[in-house]
C-alpha positions as CSV (number, residue, x, y, z in Angstrom):
1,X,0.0,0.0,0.0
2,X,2.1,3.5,-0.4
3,X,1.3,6.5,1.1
4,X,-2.0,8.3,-0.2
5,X,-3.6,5.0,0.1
6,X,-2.3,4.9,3.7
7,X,-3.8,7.9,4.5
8,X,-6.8,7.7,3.0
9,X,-7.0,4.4,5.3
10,X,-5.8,6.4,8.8
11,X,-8.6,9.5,7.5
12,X,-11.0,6.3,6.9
13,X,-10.7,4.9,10.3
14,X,-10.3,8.3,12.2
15,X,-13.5,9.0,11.0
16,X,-15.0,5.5,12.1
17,X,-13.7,6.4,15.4
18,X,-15.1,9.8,15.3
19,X,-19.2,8.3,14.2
20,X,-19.1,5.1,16.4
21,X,-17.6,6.6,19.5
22,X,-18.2,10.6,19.0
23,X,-14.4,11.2,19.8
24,X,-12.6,13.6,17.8
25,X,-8.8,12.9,17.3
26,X,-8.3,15.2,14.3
27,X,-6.5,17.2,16.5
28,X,-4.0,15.2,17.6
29,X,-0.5,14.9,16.3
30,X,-0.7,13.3,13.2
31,X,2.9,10.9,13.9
32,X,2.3,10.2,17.3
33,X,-1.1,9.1,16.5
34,X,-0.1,6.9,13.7
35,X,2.7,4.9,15.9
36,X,0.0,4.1,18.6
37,X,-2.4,2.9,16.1
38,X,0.1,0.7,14.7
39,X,1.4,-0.4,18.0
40,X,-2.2,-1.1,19.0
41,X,-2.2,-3.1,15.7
42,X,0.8,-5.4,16.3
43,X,-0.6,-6.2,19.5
44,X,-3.6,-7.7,18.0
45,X,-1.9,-9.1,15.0
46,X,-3.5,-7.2,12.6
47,X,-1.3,-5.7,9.7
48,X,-4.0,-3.1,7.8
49,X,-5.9,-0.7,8.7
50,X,-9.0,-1.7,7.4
51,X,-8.6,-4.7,8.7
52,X,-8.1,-3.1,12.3
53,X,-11.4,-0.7,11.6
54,X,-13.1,-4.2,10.5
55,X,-11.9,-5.4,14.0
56,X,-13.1,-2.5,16.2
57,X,-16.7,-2.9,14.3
58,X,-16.9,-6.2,15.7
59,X,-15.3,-5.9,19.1
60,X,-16.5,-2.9,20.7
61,X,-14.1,-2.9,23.9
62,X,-11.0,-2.3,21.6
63,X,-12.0,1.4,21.6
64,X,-11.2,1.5,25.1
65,X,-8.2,-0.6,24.5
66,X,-6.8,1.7,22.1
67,X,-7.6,4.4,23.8
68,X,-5.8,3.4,26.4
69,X,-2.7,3.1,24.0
70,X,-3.1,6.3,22.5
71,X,-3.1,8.0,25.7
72,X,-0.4,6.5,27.4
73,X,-1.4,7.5,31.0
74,X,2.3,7.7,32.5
75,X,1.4,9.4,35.6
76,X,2.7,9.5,39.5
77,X,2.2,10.7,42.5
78,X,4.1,14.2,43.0
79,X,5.7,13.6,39.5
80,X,8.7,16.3,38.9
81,X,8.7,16.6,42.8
82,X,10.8,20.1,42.2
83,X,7.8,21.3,40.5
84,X,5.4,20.2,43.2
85,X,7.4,21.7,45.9
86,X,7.7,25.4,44.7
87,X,4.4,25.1,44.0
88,X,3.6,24.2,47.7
89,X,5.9,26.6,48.9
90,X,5.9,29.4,47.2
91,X,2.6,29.9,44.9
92,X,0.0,28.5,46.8
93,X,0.3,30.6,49.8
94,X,0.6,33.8,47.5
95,X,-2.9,32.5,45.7
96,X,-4.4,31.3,49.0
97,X,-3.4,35.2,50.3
98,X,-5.7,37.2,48.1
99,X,-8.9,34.8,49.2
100,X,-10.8,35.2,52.2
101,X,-10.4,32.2,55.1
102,X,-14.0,30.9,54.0
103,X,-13.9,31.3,50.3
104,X,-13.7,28.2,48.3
105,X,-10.7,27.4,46.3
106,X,-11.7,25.4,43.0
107,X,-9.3,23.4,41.1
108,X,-9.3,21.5,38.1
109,X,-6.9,18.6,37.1
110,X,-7.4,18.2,33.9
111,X,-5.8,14.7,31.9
112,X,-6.1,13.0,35.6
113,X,-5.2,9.8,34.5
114,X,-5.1,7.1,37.5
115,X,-6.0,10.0,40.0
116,X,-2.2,10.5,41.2
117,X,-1.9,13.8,40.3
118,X,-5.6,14.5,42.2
119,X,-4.8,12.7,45.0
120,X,-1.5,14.9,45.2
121,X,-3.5,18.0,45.4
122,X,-5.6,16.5,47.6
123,X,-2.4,15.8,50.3
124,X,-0.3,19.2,49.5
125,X,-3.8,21.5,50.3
126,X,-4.5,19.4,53.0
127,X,-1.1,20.7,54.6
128,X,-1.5,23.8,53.8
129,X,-5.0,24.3,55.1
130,X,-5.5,21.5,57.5
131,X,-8.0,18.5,56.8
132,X,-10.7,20.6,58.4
133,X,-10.4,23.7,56.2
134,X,-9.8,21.3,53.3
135,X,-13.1,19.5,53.5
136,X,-14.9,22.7,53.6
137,X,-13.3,25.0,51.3
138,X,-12.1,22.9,48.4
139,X,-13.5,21.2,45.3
140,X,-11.3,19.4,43.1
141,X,-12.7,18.0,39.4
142,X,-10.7,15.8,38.2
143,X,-11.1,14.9,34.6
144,X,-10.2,12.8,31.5
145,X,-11.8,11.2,28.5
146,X,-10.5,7.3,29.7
147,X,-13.4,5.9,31.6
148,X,-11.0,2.8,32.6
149,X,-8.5,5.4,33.9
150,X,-11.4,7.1,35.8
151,X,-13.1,4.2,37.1
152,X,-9.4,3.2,38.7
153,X,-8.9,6.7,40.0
154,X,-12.2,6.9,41.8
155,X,-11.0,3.5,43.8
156,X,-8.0,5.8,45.1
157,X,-6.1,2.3,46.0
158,X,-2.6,1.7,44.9
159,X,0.2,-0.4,45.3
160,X,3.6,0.1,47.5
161,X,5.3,0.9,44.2
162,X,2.9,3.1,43.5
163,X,3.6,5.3,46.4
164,X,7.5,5.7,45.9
165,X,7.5,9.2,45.5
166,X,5.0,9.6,48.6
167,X,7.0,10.1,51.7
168,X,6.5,7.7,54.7
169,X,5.0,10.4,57.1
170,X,2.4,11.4,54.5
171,X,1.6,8.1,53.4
172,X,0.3,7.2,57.3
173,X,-1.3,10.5,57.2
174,X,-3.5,9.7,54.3
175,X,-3.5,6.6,52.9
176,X,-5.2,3.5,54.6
177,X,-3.6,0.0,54.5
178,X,-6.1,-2.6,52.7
179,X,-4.2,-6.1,52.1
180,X,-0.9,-5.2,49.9
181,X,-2.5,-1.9,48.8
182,X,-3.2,1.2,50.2
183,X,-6.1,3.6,49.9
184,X,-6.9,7.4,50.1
185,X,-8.8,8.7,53.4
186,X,-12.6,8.4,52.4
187,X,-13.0,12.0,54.2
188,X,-10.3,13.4,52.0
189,X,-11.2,11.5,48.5
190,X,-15.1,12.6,48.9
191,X,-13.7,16.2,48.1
192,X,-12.4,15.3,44.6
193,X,-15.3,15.1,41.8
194,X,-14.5,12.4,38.9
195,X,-15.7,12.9,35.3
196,X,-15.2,12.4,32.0
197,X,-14.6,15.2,30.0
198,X,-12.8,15.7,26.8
199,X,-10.8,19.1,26.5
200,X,-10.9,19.2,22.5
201,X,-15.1,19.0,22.3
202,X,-16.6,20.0,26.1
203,X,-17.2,23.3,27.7
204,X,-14.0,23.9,30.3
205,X,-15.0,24.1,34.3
206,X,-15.2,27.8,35.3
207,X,-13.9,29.9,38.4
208,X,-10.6,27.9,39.0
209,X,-8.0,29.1,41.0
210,X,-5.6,26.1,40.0
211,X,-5.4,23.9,36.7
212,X,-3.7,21.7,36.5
213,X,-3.0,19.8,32.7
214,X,0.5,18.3,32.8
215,X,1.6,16.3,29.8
216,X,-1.6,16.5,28.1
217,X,-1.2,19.3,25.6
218,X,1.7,17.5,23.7
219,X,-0.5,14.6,22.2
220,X,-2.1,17.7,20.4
221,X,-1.2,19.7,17.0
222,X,0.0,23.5,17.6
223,X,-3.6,24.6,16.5
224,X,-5.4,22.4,18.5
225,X,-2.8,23.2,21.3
226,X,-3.7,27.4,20.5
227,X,-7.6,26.0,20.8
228,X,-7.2,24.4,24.5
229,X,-5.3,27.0,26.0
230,X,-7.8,29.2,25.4
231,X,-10.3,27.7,27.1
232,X,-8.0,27.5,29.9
233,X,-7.5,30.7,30.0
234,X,-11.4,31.1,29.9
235,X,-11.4,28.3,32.9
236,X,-9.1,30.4,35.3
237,X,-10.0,33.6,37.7
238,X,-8.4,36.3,37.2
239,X,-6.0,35.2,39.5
240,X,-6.0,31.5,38.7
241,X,-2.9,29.6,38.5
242,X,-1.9,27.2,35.1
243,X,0.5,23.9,36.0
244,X,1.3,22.5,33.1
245,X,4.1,19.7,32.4
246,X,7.8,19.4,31.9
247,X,7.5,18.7,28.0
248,X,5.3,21.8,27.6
249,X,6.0,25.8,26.9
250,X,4.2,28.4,26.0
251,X,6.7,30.8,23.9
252,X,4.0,31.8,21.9
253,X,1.1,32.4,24.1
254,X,2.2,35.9,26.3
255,X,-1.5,37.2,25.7
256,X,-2.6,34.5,27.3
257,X,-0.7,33.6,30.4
258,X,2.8,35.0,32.2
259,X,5.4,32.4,33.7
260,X,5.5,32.6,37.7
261,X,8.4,29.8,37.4
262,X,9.0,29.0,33.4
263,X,10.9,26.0,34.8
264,X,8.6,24.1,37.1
265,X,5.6,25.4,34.3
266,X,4.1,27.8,36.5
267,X,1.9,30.1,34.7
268,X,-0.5,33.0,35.8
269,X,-3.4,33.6,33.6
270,X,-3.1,37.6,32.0
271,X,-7.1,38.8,32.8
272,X,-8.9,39.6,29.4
273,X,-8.7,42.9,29.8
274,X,-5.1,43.1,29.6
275,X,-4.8,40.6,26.3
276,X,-4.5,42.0,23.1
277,X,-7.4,41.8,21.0
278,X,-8.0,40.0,17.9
């Protein structure tokens, strides 16, 4: 088969996948995309791609399969712990500053995966604020458009391995022994709000003071990438905080959002008033 045929087969199945399961990846990097398809393929021992569409008409959990592939979901518990820490330290209690000692505090993580990055939230607030506070003032949506990921994330139970990067004291603080694995505080886990949500076709969340959307924005093209952060930006207060992740920048999006730390991926949204228009 050479190339134009090839495509016309990827474009084929893309849009399969877009009428049988109403998700959208024409937005996605083009390459990338193609090598998880294929690996996808090799796994099932299928060798075109109309063979493989033929094979996701009759086996409807290969979606989720694939999806699965496609996606990746490399997560962990206080992953880049640099990052995590300065954001602890040193831009939390700024944010937390300009709120009042009642006022919620709404955050987003957005591409949540396995729930590490939630759960993470949920232990670095809790020290700032104190359980108490915590349960009272915060909301956390965590979202992503893998329901297997979610359905896992909502258990909040991991292995030993799993908690590596969690240090010993705060693992007795909040995580419960059950068997070999170990699971969230239900007081603490009742604050975080699961969903599916896909950031290319749904409406963002509104009125967050923190997003979080680490290593998310890299599976998409430049355009789409321009498309998201907008919405983002639309998601955030005025004096709402972006987290993104190591792989990402954003060189080309000043009107948008200001680094706080360009390192650790610290960004403070620039209010609308402020951005240049057009």
């Amino acid at each position: 088969m050479n190339n134009s045929d090839n495509d016309r087969s990827f474009v084929a199945l893309l849009d399969y996948l877009k009428r049988s399961q109403g998700f959208d990846f024409s937005g996605y990097k083009r390459s990338s995309l193609q090598r998880r398809v294929q690996k996808q393929m090799n796994v099932r021992g299928i060798a075109t791609l109309e063979d493989y569409t033929t094979y996701l008409e009759t086996h409807p959990d290969e979606f989720a399969s694939l999806l699965s592939t496609i996606l990746i979901n490399v997560t962990g518990f206080f992953r880049d712990a640099a990052a995590w820490s300065y954001l602890q330290e040193q831009v939390l209690p700024s944010l937390l500053a300009l709120k009042s000692a009642d006022a919620p505090i709404r955050v987003w993580s957005a591409g949540c995966a396995s729930g590490e990055e939630a759960y993470t939230l949920v232990m670095l607030l809790t020290e700032i604020l104190g359980a108490s506070a915590f349960r009272q003032r915060v909301k956390i949506y965590a979202t992503d458009v893998d329901e297997a990921a979610l359905h896992q994330a909502r258990h909040a139970s991991y292995s030993l391995q799993a908690l590596q990067a969690v240090s010993p004291e705060l693992r007795n603080r909040y995580f419960e022994p059950i068997g070999d694995r170990f699971t969230l505080r239900a007081d603490l886990r009742r604050v975080v709000i699961f969903g599916r949500h896909n950031l290319v076709q749904d409406a963002p969340i509104s009125r967050l003071d923190l997003l979080v959307c680490r290593n998310t924005l890299m599976y998409f093209n430049a355009e789409m990438q321009a498309r998201i952060l907008s919405r983002l930006h639309f998601a955030l207060s005025n004096t709402g905080i972006l987290f993104l992740g190591k792989a990402e920048m954003l060189l080309t999006h000043t009107d948008l959002f200001t680094p706080i730390n360009r390192s650790h991926r610290l960004f403070a949204k620039v209010p609308r008033r402020m951005c240049a228009i057009g």
